[in-house]
N, C-alpha and C positions, 0 to 999 in steps of 0.2 A: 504494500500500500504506500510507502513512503515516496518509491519515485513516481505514484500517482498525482502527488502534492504538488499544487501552483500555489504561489505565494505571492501575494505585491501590498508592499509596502509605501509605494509612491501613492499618495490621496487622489493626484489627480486623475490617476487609472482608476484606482480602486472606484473612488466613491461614487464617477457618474457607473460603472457596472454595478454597482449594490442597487443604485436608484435603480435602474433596469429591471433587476430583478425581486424586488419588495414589490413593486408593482403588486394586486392582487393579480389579477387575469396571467400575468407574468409566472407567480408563484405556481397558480394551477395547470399552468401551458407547462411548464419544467418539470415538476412533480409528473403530471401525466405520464412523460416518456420519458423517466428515468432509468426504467426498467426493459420497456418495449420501443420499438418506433410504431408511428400513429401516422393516420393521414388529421387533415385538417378539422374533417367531417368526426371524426372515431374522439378527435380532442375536443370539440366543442358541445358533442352531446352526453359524454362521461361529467364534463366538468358546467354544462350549461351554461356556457361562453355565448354570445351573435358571431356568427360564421364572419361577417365583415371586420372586426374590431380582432378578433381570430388569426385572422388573414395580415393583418399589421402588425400583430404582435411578434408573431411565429416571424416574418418580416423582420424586424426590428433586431430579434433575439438572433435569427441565421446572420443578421449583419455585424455584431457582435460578437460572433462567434461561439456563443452560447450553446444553440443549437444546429445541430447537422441534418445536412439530406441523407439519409442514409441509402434509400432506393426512390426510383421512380417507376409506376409500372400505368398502362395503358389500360383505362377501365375496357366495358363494353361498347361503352358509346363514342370510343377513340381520343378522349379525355385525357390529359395528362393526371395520374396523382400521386403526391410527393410524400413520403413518408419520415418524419421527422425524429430526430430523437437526442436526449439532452444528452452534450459535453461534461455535465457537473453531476456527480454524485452526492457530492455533500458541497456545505458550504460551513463558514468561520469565519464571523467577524469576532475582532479582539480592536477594544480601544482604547490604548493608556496614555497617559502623560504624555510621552517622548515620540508618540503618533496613532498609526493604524496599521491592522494587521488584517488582509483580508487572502483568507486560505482556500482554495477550491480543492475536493477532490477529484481527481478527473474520470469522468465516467466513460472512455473510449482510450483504445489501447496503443493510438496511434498519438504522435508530439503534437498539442495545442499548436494552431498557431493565430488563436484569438486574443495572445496579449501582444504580439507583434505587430496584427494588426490595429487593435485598438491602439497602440501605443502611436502608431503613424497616423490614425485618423486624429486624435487629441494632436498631434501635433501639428498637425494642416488647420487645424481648426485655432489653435493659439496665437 
């Protein structure tokens, strides 16, 4: 489990990914497919989400890096649908004096590379 562990301590990463994900709809889209990957349709009516705000969320959180596509497969009616499933297995906020500590465990067996990119968006954006 330990080389599972992401760690960041710079606030400016950390703390816009916590807002991201305290979100409610946020927490229930991640929780969902922690375990499984889900289409959009399988997450919204486990968790009683509106399919449109759904559809931004999951959005938001694959731009992040949060969550992955895991597969795509061709309904019946020639449809694309995407099956999604969380980067994070656990989460760990710690907050003392001397800063922040926010610890993800990673839930896919392959190297993050959502702090690399979050690091270059906060940077485009500063």
């Amino acid at each position: 489990m330990g080389n599972n562990l992401v760690s960041l301590r710079d606030a400016r990463i950390a703390i816009p990914l916590l807002q991201d994900i305290i979100d409610e709809s946020a927490l229930k889209i991640i929780s969902s497919i922690i375990d499984a990957e889900k289409n959009v349709i399988q997450i919204c009516y486990e968790n009683k989400l509106p399919l449109s705000s759904t559809y931004k969320k999951i959005r938001k959180l694959y731009h992040d890096g949060l969550v992955s596509v895991e597969k795509i497969d061709i309904d019946g009616k020639g449809r694309k649908v995407v099956f999604y499933k969380s980067k994070i297995k656990s989460l760990d906020f710690n907050l003392k004096k001397d800063g922040i500590l926010l610890q993800f465990d990673r839930n896919d067996k392959e190297h993050i590379r959502w702090i690399n990119t979050r690091e270059s968006n906060l940077s485009q954006k500063l």
